[in-house]
C-alpha positions in Angstrom: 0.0 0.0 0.0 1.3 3.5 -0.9 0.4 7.0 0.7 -1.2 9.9 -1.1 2.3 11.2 -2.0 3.4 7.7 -3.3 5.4 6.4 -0.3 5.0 2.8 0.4 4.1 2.0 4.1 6.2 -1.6 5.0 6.8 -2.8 7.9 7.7 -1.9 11.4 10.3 -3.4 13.5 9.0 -2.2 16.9 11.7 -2.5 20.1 11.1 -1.2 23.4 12.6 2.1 24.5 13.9 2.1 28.1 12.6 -0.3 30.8 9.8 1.7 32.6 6.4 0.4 33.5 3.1 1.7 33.4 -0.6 0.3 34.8 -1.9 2.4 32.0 0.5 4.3 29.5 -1.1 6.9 27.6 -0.4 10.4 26.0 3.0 10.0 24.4 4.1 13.6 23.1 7.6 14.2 21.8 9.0 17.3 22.7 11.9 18.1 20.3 13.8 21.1 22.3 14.4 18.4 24.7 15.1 15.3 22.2 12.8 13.4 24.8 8.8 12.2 25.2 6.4 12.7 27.8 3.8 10.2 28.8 1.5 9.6 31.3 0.4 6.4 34.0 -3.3 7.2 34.4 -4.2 4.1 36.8 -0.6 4.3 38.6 -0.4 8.5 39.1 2.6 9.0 37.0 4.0 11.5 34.6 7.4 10.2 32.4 10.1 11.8 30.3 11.6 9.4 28.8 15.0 10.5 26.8 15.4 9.7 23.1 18.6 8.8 22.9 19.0 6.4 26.0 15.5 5.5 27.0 16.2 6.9 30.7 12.9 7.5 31.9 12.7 10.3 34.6 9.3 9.6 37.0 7.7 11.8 39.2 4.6 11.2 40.7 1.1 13.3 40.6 -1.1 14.3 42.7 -4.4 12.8 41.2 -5.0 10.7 38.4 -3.3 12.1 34.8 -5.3 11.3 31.8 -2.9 13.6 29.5 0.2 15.3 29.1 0.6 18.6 26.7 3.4 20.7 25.2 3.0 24.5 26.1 3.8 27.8 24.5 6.5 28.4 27.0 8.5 25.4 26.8 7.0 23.7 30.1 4.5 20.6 29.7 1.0 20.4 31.0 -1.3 17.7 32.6 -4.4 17.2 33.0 -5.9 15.5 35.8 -8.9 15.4 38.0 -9.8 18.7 39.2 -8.0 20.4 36.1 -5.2 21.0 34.1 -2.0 21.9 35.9 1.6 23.3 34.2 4.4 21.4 35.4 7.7 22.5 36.3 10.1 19.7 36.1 12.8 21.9 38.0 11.3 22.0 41.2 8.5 19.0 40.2 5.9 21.7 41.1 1.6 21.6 39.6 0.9 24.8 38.6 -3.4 24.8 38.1 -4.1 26.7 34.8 -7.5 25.2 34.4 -10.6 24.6 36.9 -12.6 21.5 35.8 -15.8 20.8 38.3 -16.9 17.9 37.3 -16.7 16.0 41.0 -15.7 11.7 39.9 -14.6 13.1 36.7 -10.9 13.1 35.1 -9.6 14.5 31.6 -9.0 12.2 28.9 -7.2 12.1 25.3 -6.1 15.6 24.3 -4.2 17.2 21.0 -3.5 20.9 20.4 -4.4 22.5 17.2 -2.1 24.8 15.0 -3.6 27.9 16.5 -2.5 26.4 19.5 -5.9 25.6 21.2 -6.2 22.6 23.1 -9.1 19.7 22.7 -9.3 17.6 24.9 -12.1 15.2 26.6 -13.3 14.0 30.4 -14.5 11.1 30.9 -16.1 10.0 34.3 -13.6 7.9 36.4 -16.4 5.3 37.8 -20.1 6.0 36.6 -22.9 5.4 33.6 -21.8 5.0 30.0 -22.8 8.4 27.8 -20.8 10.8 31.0 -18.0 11.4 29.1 -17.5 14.9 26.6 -15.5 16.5 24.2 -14.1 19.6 24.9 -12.0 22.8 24.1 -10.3 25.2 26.2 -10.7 29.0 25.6 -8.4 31.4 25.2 -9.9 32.7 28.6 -9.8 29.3 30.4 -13.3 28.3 29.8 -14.3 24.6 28.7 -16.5 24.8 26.0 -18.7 21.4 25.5 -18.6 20.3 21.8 -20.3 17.1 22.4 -21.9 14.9 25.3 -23.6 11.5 25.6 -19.8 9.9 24.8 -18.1 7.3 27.4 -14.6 7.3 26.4 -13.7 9.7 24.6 -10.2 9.4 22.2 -8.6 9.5 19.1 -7.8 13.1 18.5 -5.9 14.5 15.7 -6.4 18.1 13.8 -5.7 18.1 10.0 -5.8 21.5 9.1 -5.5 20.9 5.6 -8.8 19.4 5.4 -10.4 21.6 8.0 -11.2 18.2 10.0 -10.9 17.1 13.8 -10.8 13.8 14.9 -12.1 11.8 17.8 -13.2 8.4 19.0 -15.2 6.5 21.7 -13.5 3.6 22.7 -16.2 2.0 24.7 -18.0 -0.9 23.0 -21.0 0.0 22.8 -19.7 3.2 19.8 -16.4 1.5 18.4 -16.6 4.8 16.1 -14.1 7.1 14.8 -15.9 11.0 13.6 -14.7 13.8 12.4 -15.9 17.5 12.3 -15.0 21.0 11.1 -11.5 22.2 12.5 -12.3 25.8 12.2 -15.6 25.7 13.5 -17.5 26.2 16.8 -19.8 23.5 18.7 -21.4 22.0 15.8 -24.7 20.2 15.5 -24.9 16.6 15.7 -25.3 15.5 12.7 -22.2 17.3 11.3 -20.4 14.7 13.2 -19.1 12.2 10.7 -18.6 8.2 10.7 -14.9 8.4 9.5 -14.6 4.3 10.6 -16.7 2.0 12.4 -14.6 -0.2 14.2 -17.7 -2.3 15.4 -16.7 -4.9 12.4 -13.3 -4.8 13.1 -10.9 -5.8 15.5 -10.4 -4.1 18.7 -11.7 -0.8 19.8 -10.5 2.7 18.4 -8.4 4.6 20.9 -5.7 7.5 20.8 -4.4 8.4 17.3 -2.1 10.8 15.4 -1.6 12.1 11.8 1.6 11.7 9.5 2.6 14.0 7.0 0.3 12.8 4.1 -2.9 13.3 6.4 -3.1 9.6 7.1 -5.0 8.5 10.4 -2.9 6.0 12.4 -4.7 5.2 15.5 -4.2 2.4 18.1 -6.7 -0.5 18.6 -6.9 -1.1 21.9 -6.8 -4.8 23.3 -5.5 -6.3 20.2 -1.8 -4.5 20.4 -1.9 -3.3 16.9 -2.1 -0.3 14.8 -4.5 0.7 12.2 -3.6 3.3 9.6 -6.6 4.6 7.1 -6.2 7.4 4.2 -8.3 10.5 4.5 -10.9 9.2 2.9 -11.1 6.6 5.3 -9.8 3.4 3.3 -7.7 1.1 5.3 -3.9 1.6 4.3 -2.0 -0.8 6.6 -2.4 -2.9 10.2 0.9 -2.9 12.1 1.3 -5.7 15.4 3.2 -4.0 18.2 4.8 -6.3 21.2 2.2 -5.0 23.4 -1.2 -7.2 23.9 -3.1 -3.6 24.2 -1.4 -0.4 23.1 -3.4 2.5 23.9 -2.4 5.7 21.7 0.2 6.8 19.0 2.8 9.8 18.5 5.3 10.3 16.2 9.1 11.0 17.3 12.7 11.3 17.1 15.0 13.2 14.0 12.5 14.5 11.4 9.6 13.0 13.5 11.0 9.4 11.3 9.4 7.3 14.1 6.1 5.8 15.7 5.7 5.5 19.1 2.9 3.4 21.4 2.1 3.5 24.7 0.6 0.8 26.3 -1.5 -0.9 29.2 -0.1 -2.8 31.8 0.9 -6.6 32.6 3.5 -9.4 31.9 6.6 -7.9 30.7 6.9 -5.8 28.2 3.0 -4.8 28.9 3.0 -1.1 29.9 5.8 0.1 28.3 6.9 2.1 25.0 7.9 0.5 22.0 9.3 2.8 18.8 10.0 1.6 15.3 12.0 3.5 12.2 10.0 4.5 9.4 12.5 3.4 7.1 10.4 4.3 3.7 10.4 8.1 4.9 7.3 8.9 6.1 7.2 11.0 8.5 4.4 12.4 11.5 3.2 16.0 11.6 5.0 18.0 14.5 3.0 18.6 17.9 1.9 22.0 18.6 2.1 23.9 21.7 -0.3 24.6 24.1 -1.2 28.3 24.3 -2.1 29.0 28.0 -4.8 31.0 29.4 -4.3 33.1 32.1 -6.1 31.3 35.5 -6.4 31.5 38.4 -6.0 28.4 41.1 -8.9 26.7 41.7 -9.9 26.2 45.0 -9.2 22.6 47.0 -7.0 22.0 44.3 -3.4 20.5 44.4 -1.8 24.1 43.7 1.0 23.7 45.7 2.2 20.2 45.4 5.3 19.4 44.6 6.6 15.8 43.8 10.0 14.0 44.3 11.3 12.7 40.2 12.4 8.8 40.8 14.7 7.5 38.3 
């Protein structure tokens, strides 16, 4: 199978990166002034930066559960957790809130920032009813505007600007769905979210995903370990097995962005942890943006002023 611009996709000879350990890995996000990647342990209360190069993954711990991790306009990274999403300083290991979210039993999901730097992101609630969950953006002021409800967990985000299209999923069984909806405009109605795939005939369920350079959608399937990678107009281009028995979301890394990453969920060794493989025909992933903050205040009984100790 070829891409738009003509570049076979063969295969990938995935190895691990590094020996760290997650319940649940998610978020990878490479962050190329630092030749590293962040990730995040959701069920374990972890965030990771992990170092290209070596695979020396630094740990520090959070305080609630992470469901992402973010580039930012200012060089930091930022998470987002239960009561909102917090800046973090890996100097002194300190959460800085920039976000309230007041959703009690609720946590933030999948995330991506668009090239205006405006970040989507979801919540999903941590133990409750199927349909809680929501898509969201964050305003330039800090607000959380609701672009859709009635979803459980919600994934799979990816902005392709090109196309004036956004991305998400719901992973839970009962949608196994992958839509899409105009980039550039505000909440839109229901029915101008799209079917892009329905993964109810196929094999595992669609979770977090990420775009290379030719607009293709390459998006993990959780609980089956592999990845599935579908042209723009949503034909199937290529299935890729990872060593993982679930991976859980995508990013692309390293020199020119030349490799895929996966995170994945815990268990028997290597279960919860990163795997990368070389692009060797040359295709490449579209670069993460960054974050632009809001200005915001603290929210209160928040963990404003925790700081936590790195572990090695």
């Amino acid at each position: 199978m070829v891409t738009k611009s003509g570049k076979p996709l063969g295969a990938l000879p995935f190895r691990i990166l590094g020996d760290a350990r997650a319940e649940l890995g998610e978020s990878p996000v490479y962050d190329d002034t630092r030749a590293c990647f962040w990730w995040v342990d959701c069920a374990g209360k972890q965030l990771f930066r992990t170092h290209w190069s070596t695979g020396r993954t630094d740990v520090w711990h959070t305080p609630e559960r992470p469901g992402f991790v973010c580039l930012t306009d200012t060089g930091s990274v930022a998470v987002g957790m239960e009561t909102g999403i917090y800046e973090f300083d890996d100097q002194t290991a300190h959460f800085a809130a920039k976000v309230a979210l007041d959703l009690k039993g609720f946590r933030f999901n999948d995330a991506v920032v668009d090239p205006a730097g405006i970040l989507w992101t979801s919540v999903q609630q941590i133990d409750g009813p199927q349909g809680a969950g929501k898509l969201v953006r964050v305003s330039d002021q800090g607000n959380i505007e609701v672009l859709r409800d009635g979803l459980t967990f919600p994934n799979g985000m990816a902005v392709d600007a090109a196309r004036d299209r956004f991305y998400y999923s719901d992973s839970h069984a009962a949608h196994q769905k992958v839509w899409t909806i105009p980039w550039s405009s505000g909440p839109t109605p229901i029915e101008e979210h799209r079917v892009f795939v329905d993964f109810s005939s196929r094999s595992g369920r669609p979770d977090g995903a990420a775009l290379d350079c030719d607009g293709n959608y390459w998006i993990a399937a959780v609980d089956t370990g592999a990845i599935e990678v579908f042209a723009p107009d949503g034909t199937p281009l290529a299935h890729y097995q990872t060593p993982f028995d679930s991976i859980t979301k995508i990013a692309f890394g390293g020199p020119r962005l030349s490799h895929v990453l996966v995170t994945s969920k815990g268990g028997d060794t290597p279960n919860g942890g990163v795997a990368i493989a070389h692009l060797e025909t040359g295709v490449e992933g579209q670069p993460p943006s960054r974050w632009r903050k809001p200005d915001a205040r603290t929210p209160p009984n928040s963990p404003r002023s925790r700081t936590q100790t790195p572990g090695m």
